[in-house]
N, C-alpha and C positions, 0 to 999 in steps of 0.2 A: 656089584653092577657098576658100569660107565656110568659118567654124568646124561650122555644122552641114550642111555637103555632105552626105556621108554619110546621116546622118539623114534630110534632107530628100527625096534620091535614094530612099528608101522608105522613104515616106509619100503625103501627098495623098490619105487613101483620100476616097470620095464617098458620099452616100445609099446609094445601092446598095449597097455595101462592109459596112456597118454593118446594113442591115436581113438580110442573105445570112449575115451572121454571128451575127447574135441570132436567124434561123430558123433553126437549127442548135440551139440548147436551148427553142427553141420546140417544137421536134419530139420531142426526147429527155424534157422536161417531161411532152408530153401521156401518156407511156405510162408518165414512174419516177411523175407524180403519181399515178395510181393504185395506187403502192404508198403511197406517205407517205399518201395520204386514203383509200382503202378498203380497201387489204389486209388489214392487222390485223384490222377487224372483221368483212370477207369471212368469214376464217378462223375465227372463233371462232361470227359466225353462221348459214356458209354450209355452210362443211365440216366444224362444230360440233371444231373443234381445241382443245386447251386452252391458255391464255396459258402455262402452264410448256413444253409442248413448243415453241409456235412462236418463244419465248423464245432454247429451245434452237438450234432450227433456223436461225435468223438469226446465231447466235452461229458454227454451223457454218459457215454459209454464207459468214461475214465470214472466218473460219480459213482457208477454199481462197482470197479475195479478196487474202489476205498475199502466196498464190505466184503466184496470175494476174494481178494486177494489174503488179509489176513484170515481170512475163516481157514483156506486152506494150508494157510502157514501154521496156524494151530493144529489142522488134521494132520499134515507132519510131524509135529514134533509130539503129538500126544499119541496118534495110530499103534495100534501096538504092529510089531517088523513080522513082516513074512519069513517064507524062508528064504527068498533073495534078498532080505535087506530092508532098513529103515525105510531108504529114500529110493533105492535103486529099482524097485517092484513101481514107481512110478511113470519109468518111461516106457514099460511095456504097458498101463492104464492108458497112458494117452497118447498113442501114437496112431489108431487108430478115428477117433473123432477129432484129432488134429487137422490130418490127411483130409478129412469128410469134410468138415467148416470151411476150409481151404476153397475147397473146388465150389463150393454153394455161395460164397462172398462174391464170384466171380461169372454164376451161372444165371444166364441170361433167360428167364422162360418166359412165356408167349406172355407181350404187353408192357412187360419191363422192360423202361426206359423211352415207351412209346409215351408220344403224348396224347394226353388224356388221362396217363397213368401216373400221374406224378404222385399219388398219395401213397398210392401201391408198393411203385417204385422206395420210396423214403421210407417205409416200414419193413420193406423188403431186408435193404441193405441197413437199418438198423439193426433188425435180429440179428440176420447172419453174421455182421460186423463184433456185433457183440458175444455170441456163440463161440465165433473163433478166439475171441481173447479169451474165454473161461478157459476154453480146451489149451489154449498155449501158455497160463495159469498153472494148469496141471501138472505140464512140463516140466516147467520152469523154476516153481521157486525150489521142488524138492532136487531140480539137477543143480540149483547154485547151494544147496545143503551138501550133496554129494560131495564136495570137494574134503567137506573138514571129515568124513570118517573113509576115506580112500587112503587119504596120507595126512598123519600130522607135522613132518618136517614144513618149514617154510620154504625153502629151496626149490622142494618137488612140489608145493603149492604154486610157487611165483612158476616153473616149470609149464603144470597145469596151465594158469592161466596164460600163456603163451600158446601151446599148443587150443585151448578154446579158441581164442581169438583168432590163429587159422583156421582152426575150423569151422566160422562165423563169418573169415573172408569167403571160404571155399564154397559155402550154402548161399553169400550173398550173390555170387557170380553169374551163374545160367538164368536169373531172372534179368540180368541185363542184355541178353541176348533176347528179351521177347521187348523191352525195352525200345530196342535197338530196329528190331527188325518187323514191331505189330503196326507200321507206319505203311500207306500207299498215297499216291497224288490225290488230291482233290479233284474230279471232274465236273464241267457242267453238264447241263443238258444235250448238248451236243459232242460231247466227250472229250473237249479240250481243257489242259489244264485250267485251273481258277489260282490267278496269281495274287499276292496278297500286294499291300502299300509301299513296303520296301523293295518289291520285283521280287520277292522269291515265291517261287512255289508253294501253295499251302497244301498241307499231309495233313492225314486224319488219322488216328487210330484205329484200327480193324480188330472187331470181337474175336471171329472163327483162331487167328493165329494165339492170342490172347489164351481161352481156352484151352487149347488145346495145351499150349505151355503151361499152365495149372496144374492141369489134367497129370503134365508126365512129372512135374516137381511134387505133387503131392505125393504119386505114389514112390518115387523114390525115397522120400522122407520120410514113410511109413518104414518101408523096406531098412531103411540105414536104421531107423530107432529101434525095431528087432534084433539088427545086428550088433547094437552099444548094447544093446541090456547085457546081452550074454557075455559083453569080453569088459564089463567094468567090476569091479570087489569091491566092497566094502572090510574095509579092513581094523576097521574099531568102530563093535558093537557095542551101540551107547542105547539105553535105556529110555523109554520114552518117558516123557516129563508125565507125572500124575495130575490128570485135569481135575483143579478145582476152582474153587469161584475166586476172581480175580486174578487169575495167573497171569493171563493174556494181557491187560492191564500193565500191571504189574512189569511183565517180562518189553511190550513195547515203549515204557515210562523210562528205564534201563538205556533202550537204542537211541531214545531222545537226549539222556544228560551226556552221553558219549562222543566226545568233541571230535574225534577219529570218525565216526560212523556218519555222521551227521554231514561232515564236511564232506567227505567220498559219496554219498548218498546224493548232496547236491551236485557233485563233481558229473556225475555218472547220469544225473538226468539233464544236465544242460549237455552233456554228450552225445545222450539217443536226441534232443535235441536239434542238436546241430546235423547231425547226422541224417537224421529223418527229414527234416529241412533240405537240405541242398539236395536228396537222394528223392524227394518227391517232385522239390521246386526246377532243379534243373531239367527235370524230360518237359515243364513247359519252359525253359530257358532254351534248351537244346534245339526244341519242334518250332518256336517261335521266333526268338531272336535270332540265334545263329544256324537257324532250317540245318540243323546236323545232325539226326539221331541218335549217327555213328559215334558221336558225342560223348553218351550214355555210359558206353563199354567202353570206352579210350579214359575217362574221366574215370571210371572207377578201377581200372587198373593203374592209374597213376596213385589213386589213392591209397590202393590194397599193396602196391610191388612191393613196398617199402619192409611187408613184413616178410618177405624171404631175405631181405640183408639182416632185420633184425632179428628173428628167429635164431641166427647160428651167434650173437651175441648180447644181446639185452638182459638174459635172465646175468652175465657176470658182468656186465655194465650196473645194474642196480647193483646187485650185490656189490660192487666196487663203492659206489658214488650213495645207493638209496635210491628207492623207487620216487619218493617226494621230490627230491634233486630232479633224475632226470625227467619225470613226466612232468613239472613244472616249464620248463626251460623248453619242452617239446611243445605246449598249449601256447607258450610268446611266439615261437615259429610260424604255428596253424593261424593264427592271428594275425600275423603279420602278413601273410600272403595271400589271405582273403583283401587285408586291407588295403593292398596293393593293388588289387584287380578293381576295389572298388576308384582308386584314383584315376587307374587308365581307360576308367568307362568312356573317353570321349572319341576313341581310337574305331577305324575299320572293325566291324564285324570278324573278313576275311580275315584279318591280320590278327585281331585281337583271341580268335578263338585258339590259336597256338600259344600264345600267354596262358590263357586261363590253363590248358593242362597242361602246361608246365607248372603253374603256382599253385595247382591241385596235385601235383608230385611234391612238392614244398611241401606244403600245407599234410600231407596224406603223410610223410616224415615225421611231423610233431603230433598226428593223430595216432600213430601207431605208439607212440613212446607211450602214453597211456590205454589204449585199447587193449593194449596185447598184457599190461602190469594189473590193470582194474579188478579181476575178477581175485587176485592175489592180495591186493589192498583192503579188499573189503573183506578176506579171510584174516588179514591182520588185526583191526579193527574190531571184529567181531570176539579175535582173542585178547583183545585188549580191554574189551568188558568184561569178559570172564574174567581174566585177570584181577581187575580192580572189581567186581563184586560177587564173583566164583558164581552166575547166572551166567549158562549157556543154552541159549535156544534158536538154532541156526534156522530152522523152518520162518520163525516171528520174526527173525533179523531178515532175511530172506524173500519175506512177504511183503513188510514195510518197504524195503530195497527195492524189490521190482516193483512198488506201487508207484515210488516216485522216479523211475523209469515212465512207468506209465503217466504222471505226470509230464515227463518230457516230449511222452507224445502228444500231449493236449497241446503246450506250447509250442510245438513243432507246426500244428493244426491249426493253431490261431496263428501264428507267424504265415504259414504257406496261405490259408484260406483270406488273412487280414489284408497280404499283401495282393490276391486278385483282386479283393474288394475295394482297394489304395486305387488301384491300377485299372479297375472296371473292366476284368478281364471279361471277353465275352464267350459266354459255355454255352448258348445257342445252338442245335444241331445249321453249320451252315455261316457260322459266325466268322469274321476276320477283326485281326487285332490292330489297331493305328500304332503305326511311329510312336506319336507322346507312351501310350503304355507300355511299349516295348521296352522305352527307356526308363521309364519307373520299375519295371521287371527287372533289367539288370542292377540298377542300384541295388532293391533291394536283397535281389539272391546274392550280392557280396558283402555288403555291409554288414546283416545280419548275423548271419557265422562267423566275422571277423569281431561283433560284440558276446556272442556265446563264449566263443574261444578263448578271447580276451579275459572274459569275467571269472572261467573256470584257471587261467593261468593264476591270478589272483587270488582263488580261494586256495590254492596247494600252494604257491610259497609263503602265502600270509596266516593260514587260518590251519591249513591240516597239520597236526601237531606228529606225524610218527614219521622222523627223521628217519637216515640208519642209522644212527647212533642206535635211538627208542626202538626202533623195531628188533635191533640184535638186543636189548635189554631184555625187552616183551621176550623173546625167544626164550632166555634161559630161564624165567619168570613162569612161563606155559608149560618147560618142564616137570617144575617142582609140582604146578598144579594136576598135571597128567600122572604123577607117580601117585599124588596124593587120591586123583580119582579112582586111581584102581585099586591101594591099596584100600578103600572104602567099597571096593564093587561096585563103581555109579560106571565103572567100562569094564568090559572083556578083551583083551587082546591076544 
């Protein structure tokens, strides 16, 4: 047999393979982007919460994610496989009460949000908030497992995680259209506009469009996650781990000594971060400061374009240079053009909101160099512990990994809710914002991402250790151990 048998024996995936697995966070995008773009201000302008409680409540919510999330990473990796598969019998489980939680985060029933209901209201949207994260839990950590027994080439992993990443652009989209478009003028009593401090117009949020946008993202993301089940394989039937006492232990003490995993793990939560940050904070930059909704969707197609140039070249650009190289040098970029906008805060409004999305096309440049590699990084990483102590447990690795994801939402939570609190935003039903807060709003929706950005540039050229040199090592390293797994029966291929 070839040095890469093995390897070669699973792999070949085809078009289909790849588009069956990026609709899998096509589908999961359509209903978390609803949290990253409209929840936060849902919440403060729909069911009039205040940013110190739902501060709180996400912080809670992240606290129960510590025990749920690895419980289900262990249910992963120990579950004995259907007949679809380890991991892949997962997203036909929850695509269903995905869809459900979705639409009840968002549903507005008699009382809720009214005052007098303020207790109501905040229990309300704590279950439901928290509901939806278990059900997109379920998802989740067993779809980022899915990747290492689809394919075990690197190539068609780094592949994969390119094609994810549009399809995670393509589910974040149509939620910027309700964004864009759930805004009407503020009237008085006598039905004339109500103009705010700076002479613009103040716009409100409206529930009915809101809604009803829910209503039609959830059920197409039920509908797409039916259709990935059926067109993704499993293509190395791996054995599930035999549960005994202290495994779990044991196998997350492994992802901690792992300087690869650790480092990418923090990469990847000041990411959703960042990301969940400017994608919550700007609809009140957008609605406030620069009264432009249209904002929303221009800003985040400046963000997302960048992955149809890279799409047709990044997977042979790493492969040339190394994933560490170029996503390092892409996060100095996103950095630098946040920090930029924070200097010309003194500039027109008018003038200035054609800066900002242009430096949010910059910036969306060095975001894509690592978004579109990430989910490829962490599959290296993960073979680089096996590697060095022949323990593979993608579920556990998996679990830990989108815990501190979830992490990155808490900080996202504290960063957006810290900065109305900075800035005494006022969530009033009927409230207008002064001049001084405005401009404390813009400081800190640029400043902030331009110190994430920064800080994650720093952790990938200084601290994450798998070069391409190490990663085409790891490579021929993962061989011997893949021949050695089978020829012991711990895989079927």
């Amino acid at each position: 047999m070839t040095e890469q048998s093995y390897i070669a024996r699973t792999s070949g995936l085809k078009t289909k393979d790849y588009v069956g697995y990026a609709m899998i966070d096509t589908a999961g995008c359509l209903v978390f982007a609803l949290v990253t773009t409209l929840l936060q201000k849902f919440y403060t302008d729909i069911f009039h919460l205040s940013p110190l409680f739902i501060m709180i409540m996400f912080i809670i919510a992240r606290v129960w994610d510590g025990i749920n999330d690895p419980i289900m990473g262990r249910i992963a990796d120990t579950a004995k496989p259907g007949r679809s598969g380890r991991y892949r019998k997962w997203i036909l489980i929850a695509a269903l009460p995905l869809a459900i939680s979705a639409v009840l985060m968002f549903l507005k029933l008699p009382g809720i949000g009214e005052e007098g209901h303020g207790f109501i209201t905040a229990v309300y949207a704590t279950f439901t908030y928290i509901l939806f994260g278990m059900a997109y839990t379920v998802l989740q950590i067993p779809y980022g497992s899915l990747a290492s027994v689809v394919t075990t080439d690197a190539h068609e992993r780094s592949k994969l995680s390119v094609f994810r990443s549009i399809g995670a652009a393509i589910g974040s989209i149509p939620v910027l259209l309700i964004a864009s478009f759930a805004y009407a003028d503020r009237l008085d009593a006598a039905g004339n506009k109500v103009i705010g401090e700076n002479g613009k117009v103040i716009t409100d949020m409206q529930y009915a469009p809101v809604i009803r946008g829910v209503v039609i993202m959830a059920a197409v993301s039920f509908v797409m996650l039916i259709a990935a089940f059926f067109m993704n394989k499993e293509r190395v039937k791996t054995k599930p781990q035999p549960p005994h006492k202290g495994a779990a232990k044991k196998a997350i003490a492994l992802l901690f000594k792992n300087r690869a995993f650790v480092t990418i793990t923090l990469v990847s939560m000041l990411l959703l971060a960042g990301q969940m940050f400017t994608q919550s904070f700007y609809t009140y930059l957008f609605d406030d400061y620069f009264h432009a909704n249209w904002m929303n969707l221009a800003t985040q197609a400046c963000t997302y374009s960048p992955m149809i140039v890279f799409m047709f070249f990044l997977p042979r650009l790493t492969r040339a240079r190394g994933k560490k190289e170029v996503t390092a040098v892409g996060m100095v970029l996103a950095a630098a053009a946040n920090l930029i906008l924070y200097f010309l805060r003194g500039m027109d409004p008018s003038v200035l909101m054609w800066i900002f999305l242009l430096m949010n096309l910059v910036s969306g440049f060095g975001l894509t160099t690592l978004v579109m590699q990430l989910w490829a990084m962490v599959a290296d990483a993960i073979d680089d512990i096996e590697v060095k102590t022949g323990s593979r447990d993608d579920g556990t690795a998996y679990s830990v990994f989108n815990l501190f994801r979830k992490v990155g939402q808490v900080l996202s939570a504290i960063c957006v809710n810290g900065a109305l609190l900075v800035m005494d935003y006022k969530y009033e039903k009927g409230a207008v914002q002064t001049l001084s807060n405005l401009k404390i709003m813009y400081n800190l929706g640029t400043l902030t991402p331009a110190v994430m950005f920064g800080t994650m540039a720093v952790i990938l050229l200084f601290f994450y250790p798998l070069s391409r040199k190490k990663t085409e090592e790891l490579q021929l390293a993962k061989e011997l151990k893949l021949r050695e797994a089978y020829e012991n029966q711990e895989i079927d291929i």
